[in-house]
C-alpha angles and dihedrals in degrees: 000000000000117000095253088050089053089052095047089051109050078043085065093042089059103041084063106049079055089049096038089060103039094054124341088208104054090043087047094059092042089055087052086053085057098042088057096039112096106214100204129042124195113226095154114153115293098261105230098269097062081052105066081042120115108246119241117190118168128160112244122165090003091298133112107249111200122189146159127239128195132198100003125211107029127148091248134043143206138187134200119213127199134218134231121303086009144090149217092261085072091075100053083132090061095056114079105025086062098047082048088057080059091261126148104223127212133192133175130174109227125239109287092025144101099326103344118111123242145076107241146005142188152190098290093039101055086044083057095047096048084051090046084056096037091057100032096038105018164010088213127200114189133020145199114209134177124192121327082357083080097045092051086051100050088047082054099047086059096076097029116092108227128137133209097303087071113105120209121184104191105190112192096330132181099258092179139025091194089063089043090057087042088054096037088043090048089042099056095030088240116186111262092218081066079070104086092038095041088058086040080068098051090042088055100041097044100024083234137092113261079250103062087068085084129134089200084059090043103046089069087071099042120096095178119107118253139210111181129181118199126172120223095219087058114139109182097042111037120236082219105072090049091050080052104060082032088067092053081065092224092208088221087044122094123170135197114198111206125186126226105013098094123194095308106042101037093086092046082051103121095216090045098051085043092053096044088050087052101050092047 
């Protein structure tokens, strides 16, 4: 962690002791707006590819949603969906390799993300963005997701109607919100007594328990079939939770555990991006 990062953090450590003990509810729902605040947007320069793309922009939640879209029409359909603090330009490999497989590819950039407008997101949001797509530029038959981007989509599936010849590559994603509050709440030494007011918030916001936001959940009422990589040195979504649902041996579920990508490298992975091309 750079020296700025390190002040920045020990500034919000301290915010929050103050909060915390002038009211745990008010610091509980500013943590949630953190927790749903991406720090860092990529706005890199489009790669040459996005920039043969045909441009989609479309308002959703009061904000501008801007996209790409190859090799329209086509019979079927994909969309690649991005994880916290990212962006579909990420996934420029996956591109043309997949509009030379006879896809249609498309790729938004979330509320809050790339070129989008908007200042957070979270969980409910993204499911109802990826079933704003799904209905206006759909329907869509197989999917590539990364981080919170496959939880978003399995929350999705759920009230899509789809069957077996669906294809889903989950690529690092987040397979449980409880363990993402565990991780932000250890990160920023945030009081434990923040907890029960902090999931007050999300059961407010989203008329369901932060534990409902699970893929594990999720997976019971999804018929696609699934190919997810995880890394085992990942360090933003925990290999435990995967090797958890693994063990519940999903029939339409199959993993491949890779070592030393992390959460980051693991889609630029040659032999990942290979395999998920592959599979879908």
């Amino acid at each position: 962690m750079k020296l700025a990062q390190k002040i920045a953090v020990g500034y919000l450590r301290i915010k929050f002791r103050i909060l915390t003990a002038i009211s745990k509810k008010k610091a509980a729902e500013k943590a949630f707006d953190l927790f749903c605040t991406p720090q860092f947007r990529n706005k890199k320069k489009l790669p040459k590819i996005f920039e043969e793309a045909e441009q989609i922009q479309f308002r959703f939640e009061n904000q501008q949603i801007i996209g790409y879209r190859w090799n329209h029409p086509a019979e079927r359909k994909l969309m690649i969906i991005h994880g916290f603090e990212s962006s579909v330009i990420n996934f420029d490999r996956y591109i043309k390799p997949l509009t030379s497989k006879g896809y249609e590819v498309l790729a938004i950039d979330a509320p809050a993300h790339g070129r989008s407008t908007g200042k957070s997101i979270n969980a409910v949001i993204y499911k109802d963005l990826i079933r704003h797509i799904y209905m206006h530029y759909g329907p869509v038959q197989s999917f590539l997701a990364h981080s919170l981007g496959g939880l978003a989509l399995c929350l999705a599936l759920e009230e899509i109607q789809h069957d077996k010849n669906y294809r889903v590559a989950l690529i690092a994603p987040a397979t449980e919100t409880t363990t993402a509050i565990d991780h932000f709440f250890q990160f920023l030494q945030l009081d434990s007594a923040l907890r029960k007011e902090f999931e007050k918030r999300i059961l407010k916001l989203g008329g369901k328990p932060a534990g409902w936001y699970s893929i594990r959940r999720a997976l019971r009422n999804i018929r696609a079939r699934v190919l997810w990589f995880h890394d085992e040195e990942d360090n933003i979504t925990l290999i435990t939770d995967a090797i958890k649902l693994k063990e519940e041996n999903f029939s339409n579920v199959e993993f491949v555990i890779t070592k030393g990508l992390g959460h980051q490298r693991i889609y630029r992975d040659n032999k990942v991006s290979r395999a998920v091309i592959e599979f879908l």
